[in-house]
C-alpha positions as CSV (number, residue, x, y, z in Angstrom):
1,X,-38.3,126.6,-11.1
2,X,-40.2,129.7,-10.9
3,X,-43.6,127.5,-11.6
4,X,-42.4,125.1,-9.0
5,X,-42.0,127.5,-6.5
6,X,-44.4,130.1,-7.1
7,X,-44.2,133.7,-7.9
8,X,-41.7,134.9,-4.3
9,X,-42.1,131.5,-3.2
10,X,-45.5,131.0,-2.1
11,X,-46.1,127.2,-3.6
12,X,-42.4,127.0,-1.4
13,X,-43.6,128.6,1.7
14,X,-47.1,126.3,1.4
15,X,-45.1,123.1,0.9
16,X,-43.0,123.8,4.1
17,X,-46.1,124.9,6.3
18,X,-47.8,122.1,5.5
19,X,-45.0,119.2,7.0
20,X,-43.8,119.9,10.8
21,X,-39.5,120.3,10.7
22,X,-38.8,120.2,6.9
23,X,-36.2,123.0,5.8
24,X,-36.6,123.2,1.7
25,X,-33.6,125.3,0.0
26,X,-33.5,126.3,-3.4
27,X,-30.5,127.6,-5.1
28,X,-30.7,127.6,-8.9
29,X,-32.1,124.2,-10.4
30,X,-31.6,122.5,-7.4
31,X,-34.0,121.7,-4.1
32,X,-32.1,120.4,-1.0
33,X,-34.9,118.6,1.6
34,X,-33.8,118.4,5.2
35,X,-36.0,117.0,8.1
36,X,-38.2,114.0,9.5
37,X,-40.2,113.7,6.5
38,X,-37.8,114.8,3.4
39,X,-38.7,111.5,1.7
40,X,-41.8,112.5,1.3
41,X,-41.8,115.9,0.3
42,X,-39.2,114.5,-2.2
43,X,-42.1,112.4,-3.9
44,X,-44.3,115.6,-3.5
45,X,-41.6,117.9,-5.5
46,X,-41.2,115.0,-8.0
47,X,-44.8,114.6,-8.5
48,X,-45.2,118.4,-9.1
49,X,-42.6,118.4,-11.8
50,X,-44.3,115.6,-13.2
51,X,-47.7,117.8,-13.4
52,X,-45.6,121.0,-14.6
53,X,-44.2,118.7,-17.2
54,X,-47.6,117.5,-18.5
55,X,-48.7,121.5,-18.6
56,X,-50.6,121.9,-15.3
57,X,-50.1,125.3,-13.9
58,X,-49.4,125.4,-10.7
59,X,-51.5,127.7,-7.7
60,X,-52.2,127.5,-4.5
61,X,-54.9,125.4,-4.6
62,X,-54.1,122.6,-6.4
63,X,-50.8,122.0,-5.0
64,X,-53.1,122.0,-1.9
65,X,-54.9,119.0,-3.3
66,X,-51.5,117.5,-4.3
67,X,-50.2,117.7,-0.8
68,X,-53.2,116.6,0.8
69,X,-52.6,113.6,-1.5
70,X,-49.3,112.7,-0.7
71,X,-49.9,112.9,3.0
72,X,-52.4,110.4,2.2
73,X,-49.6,107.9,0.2
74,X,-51.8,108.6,-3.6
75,X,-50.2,109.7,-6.9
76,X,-51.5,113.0,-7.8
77,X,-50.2,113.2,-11.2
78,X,-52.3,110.3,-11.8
79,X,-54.9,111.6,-10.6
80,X,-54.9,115.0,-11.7
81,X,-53.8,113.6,-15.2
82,X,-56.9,112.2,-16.2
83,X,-58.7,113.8,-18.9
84,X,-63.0,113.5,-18.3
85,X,-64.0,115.8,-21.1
86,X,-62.8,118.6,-23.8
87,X,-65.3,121.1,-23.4
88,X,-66.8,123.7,-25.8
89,X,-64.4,126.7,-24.6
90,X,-61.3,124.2,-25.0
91,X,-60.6,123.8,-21.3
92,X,-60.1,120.1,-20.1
93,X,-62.6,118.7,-17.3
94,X,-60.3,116.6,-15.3
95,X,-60.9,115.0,-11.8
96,X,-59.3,117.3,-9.0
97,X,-59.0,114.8,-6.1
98,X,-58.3,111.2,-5.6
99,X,-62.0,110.6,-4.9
100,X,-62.9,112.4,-7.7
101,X,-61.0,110.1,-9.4
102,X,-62.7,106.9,-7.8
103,X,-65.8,108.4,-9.1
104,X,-65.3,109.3,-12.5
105,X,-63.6,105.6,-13.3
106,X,-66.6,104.2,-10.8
107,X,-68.8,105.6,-13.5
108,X,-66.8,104.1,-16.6
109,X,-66.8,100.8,-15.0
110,X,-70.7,100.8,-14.0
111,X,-73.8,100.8,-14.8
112,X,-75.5,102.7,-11.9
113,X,-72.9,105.0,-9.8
114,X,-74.1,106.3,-6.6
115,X,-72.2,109.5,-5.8
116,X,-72.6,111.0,-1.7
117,X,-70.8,113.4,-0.6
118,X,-71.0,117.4,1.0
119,X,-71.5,120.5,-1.4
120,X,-68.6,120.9,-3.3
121,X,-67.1,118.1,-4.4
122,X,-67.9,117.9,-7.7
123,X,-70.6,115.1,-7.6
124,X,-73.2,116.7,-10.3
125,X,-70.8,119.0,-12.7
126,X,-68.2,115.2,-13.0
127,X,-71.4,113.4,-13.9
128,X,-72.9,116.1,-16.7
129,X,-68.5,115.6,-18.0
130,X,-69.0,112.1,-18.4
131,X,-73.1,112.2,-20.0
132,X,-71.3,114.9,-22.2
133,X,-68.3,112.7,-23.4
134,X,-70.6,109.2,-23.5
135,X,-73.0,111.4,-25.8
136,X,-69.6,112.5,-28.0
137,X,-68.2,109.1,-28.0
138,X,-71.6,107.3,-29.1
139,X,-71.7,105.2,-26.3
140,X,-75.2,106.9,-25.8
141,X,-77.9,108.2,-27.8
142,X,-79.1,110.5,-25.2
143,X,-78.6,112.4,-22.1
144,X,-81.5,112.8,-19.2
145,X,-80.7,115.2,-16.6
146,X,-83.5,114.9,-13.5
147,X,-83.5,115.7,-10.4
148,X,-86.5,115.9,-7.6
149,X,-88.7,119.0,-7.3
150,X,-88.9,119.0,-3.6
151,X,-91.7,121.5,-3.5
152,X,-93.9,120.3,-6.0
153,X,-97.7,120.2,-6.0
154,X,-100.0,123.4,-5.1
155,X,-96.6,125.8,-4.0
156,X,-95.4,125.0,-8.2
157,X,-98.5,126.0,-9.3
158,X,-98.0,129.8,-8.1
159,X,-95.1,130.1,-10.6
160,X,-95.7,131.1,-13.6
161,X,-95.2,129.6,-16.8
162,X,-95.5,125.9,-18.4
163,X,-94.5,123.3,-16.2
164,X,-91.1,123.0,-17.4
165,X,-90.7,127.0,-16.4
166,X,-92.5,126.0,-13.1
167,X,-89.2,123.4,-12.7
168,X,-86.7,125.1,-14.1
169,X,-85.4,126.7,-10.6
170,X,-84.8,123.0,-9.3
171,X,-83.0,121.9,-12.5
172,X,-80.7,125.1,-12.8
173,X,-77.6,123.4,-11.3
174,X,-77.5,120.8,-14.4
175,X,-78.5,123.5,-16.7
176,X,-75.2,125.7,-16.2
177,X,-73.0,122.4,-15.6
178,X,-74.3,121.9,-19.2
179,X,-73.9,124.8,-20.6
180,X,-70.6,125.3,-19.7
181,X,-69.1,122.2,-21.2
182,X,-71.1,122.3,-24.8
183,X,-71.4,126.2,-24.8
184,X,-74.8,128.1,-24.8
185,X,-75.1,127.4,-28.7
186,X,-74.2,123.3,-28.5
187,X,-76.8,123.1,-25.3
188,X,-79.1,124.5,-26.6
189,X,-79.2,123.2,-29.9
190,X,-79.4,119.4,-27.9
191,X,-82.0,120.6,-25.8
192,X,-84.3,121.8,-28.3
193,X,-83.3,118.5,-30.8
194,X,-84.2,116.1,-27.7
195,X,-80.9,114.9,-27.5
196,X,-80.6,116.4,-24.0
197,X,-83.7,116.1,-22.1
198,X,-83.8,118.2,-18.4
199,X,-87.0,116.5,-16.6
200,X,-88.5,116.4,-13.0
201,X,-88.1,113.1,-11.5
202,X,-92.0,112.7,-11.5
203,X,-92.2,112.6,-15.2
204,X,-89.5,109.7,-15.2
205,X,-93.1,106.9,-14.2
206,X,-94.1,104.5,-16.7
207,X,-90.9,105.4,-19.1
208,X,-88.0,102.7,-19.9
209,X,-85.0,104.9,-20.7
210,X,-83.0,102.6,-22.7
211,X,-79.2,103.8,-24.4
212,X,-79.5,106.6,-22.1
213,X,-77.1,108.4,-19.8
214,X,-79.4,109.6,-16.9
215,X,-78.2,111.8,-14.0
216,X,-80.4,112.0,-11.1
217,X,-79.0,115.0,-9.1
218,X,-80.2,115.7,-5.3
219,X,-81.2,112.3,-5.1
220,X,-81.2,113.3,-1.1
221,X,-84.9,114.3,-1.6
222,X,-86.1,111.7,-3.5
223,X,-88.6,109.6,-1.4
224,X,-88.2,105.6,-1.1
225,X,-91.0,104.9,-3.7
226,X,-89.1,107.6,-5.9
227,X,-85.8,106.3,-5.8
228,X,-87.2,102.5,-6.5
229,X,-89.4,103.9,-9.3
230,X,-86.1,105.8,-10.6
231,X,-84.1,103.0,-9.9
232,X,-86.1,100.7,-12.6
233,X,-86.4,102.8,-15.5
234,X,-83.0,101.6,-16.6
235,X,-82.9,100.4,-20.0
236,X,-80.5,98.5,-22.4
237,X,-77.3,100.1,-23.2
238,X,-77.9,102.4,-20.3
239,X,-76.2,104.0,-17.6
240,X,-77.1,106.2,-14.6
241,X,-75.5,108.4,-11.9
242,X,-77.0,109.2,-8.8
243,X,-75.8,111.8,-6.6
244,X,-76.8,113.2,-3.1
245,X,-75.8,114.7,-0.3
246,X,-77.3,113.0,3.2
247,X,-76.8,116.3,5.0
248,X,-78.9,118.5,3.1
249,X,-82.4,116.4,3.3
250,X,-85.5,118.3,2.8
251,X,-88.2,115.8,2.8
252,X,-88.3,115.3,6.6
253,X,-86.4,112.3,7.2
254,X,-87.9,110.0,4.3
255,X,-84.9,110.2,2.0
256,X,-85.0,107.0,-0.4
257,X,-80.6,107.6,-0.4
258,X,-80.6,107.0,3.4
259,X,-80.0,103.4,4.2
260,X,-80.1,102.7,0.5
261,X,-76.3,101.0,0.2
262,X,-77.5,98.4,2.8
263,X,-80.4,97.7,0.4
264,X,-78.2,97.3,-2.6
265,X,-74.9,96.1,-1.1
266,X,-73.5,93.0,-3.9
267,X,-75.2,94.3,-6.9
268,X,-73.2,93.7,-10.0
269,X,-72.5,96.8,-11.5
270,X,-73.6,99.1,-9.1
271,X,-71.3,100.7,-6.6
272,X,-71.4,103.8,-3.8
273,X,-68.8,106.1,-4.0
274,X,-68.4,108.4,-1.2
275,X,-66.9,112.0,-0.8
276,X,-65.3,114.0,1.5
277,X,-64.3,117.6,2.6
278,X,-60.7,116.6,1.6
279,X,-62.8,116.6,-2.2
280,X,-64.2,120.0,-2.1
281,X,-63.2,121.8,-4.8
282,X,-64.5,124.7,-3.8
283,X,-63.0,128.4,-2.4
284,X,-61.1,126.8,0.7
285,X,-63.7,128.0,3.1
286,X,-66.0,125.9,1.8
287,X,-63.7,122.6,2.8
288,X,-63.4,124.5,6.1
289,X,-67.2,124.3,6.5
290,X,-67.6,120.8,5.2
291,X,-64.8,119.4,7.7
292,X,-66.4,121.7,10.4
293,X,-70.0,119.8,9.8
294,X,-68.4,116.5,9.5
295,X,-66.4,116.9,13.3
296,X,-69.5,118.1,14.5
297,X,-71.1,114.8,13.2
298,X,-68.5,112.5,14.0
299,X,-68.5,113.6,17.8
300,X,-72.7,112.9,18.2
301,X,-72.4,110.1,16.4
302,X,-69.3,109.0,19.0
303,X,-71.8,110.3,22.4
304,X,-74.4,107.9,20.9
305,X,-72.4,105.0,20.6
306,X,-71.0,105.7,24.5
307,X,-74.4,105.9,25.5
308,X,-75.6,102.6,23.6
309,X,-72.3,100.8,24.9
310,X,-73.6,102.0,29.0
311,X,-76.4,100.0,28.1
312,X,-79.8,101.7,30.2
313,X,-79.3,103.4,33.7
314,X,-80.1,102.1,37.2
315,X,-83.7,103.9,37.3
316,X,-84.0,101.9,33.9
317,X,-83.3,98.8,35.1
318,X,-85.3,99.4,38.5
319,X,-88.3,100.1,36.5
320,X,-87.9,97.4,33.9
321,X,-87.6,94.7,37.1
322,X,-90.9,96.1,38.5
323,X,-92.8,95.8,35.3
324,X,-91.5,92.2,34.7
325,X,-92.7,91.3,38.2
């Protein structure tokens, strides 16, 4: 009960905060719901027991997730349940949302996974998990971790070093998501054996990457050419994941991810998966941000729509009359 509840009752205390008129008592082994929307706190107490029962600890945060969840009619102890990878250091890499979930069984089912979504969520460390576990599992001979060096050219040849020194700033991310689930040891043993190969996206021309997971990470600032270019190096026995974020774009408004699920919309085998600031998995300010942004968006996206619906203004159509006659 105490791991239900929370150390004084601040799991108990969250759960009533977060559903208007609900009184929950406790007295010994047994919870008495009262209110509007008992029922489904009931299913959020039972699927809690269900996770303590399975040996999830309980905090703040991921009852969080689990409430979220329930508000939005999902199972969270199938969700949270689900076991991505074993890593070096013993602790289990397991999808923390229900569109977490969507994307890590998107990328079992698939051969090219398109991942979009805010900061946060998950996108690039889930897709490392699964390169990690196709490598254990033989499914793969090799992982390729790439991702576009937005500044490259002239500014890269200031750094110093070989090129992949010049790159290795852009490529950090996958480096620590690595190294974290294979240990400094495992990683780098693969990365020096070829197993795991860390490139900038320009050195993926002319190649065929065939029984090969490959992860392109901020795919946001990869042009159109570079996308297609990426986008046909697929080989046999290969699988990709792509992941982006189309509010971060730093090549000028030429992203090759913008409009790019129009492009491929009924491809076989390839599907979009899209995240939210309800996925942030991040400190809870950082959900606060991403849901901040995303109103922001929402309403200009809204004014456009009313101002497309007006349809052009009497000075508009005056003027438009003149030039016809």
């Amino acid at each position: 009960m105490v791991g239900l509840v929370g150390q004084r009752d601040e799991l108990l205390r969250l759960i009533e905060g977060a559903f208007d008129d609900v009184q929950v008592l406790v007295r010994g082994n047994e919870i008495t719901i009262t209110g509007d929307e008992a029922d489904r706190v009931g299913k959020l107490f039972e699927e809690l027991v269900v996770l303590l029962q399975q040996g999830h600890r309980l905090d703040l945060a991921n009852v969080g997730r689990t409430i979220d969840m329930v508000k939005a009619d999902e199972r969270p102890s199938e969700v949270l349940t689900a076991e991505v990878l074993r890593s070096a250091r013993g602790r289990t890499v397991r999808p923390k949302s229900s569109g977490q979930k969507r994307y890590v069984d998107s990328i079992e089912r698939n051969v090219i996974t398109f991942a979009i979504g805010p900061a946060g969520t998950g996108k690039s460390y889930l897709a490392v998990a699964a390169g990690v576990a196709a490598l254990q599992d033989k499914r793969v001979s090799r992982i390729i971790l790439t991702r576009p060096a937005v500044e490259a050219g002239e500014r890269l040849g200031f750094l110093p070093g070989d090129m992949m020194a010049k790159v290795d700033p852009y490529l950090r991310p996958l480096y620590d998501a690595l190294f974290d689930m294979l240990g400094p040891d495992g990683a780098q043993r693969m990365l020096d054996g070829g197993t795991v190969e860390v490139a900038p996206l320009a050195f993926m021309r002319g190649r065929t990457l065939n029984d090969s997971f490959i992860i392109l990470d901020e795919a946001q600032n990869a042009t159109p050419p570079q996308m297609k270019m990426f986008l046909t190096r697929i080989g046999f026995g290969s699988r990709a994941v792509v992941t982006g974020d189309v509010t971060q774009i730093d090549v000028a408004g030429n992203s090759g991810l913008v409009g790019l699920e129009r492009i491929l919309h009924g491809i076989d085998g390839l599907e979009f998966v899209h995240l939210t600031g309800r996925d942030v998995v991040r400190h809870r300010i950082v959900q606060d941000i991403v849901n901040a942004y995303e109103a922001v968006s929402e309403t200009a996206r809204r004014g456009a729509q009313s101002v497309s619906a007006e349809g052009p203004s009497s000075a508009d159509e005056t003027s438009g009359e003149t030039a016809e006659s």
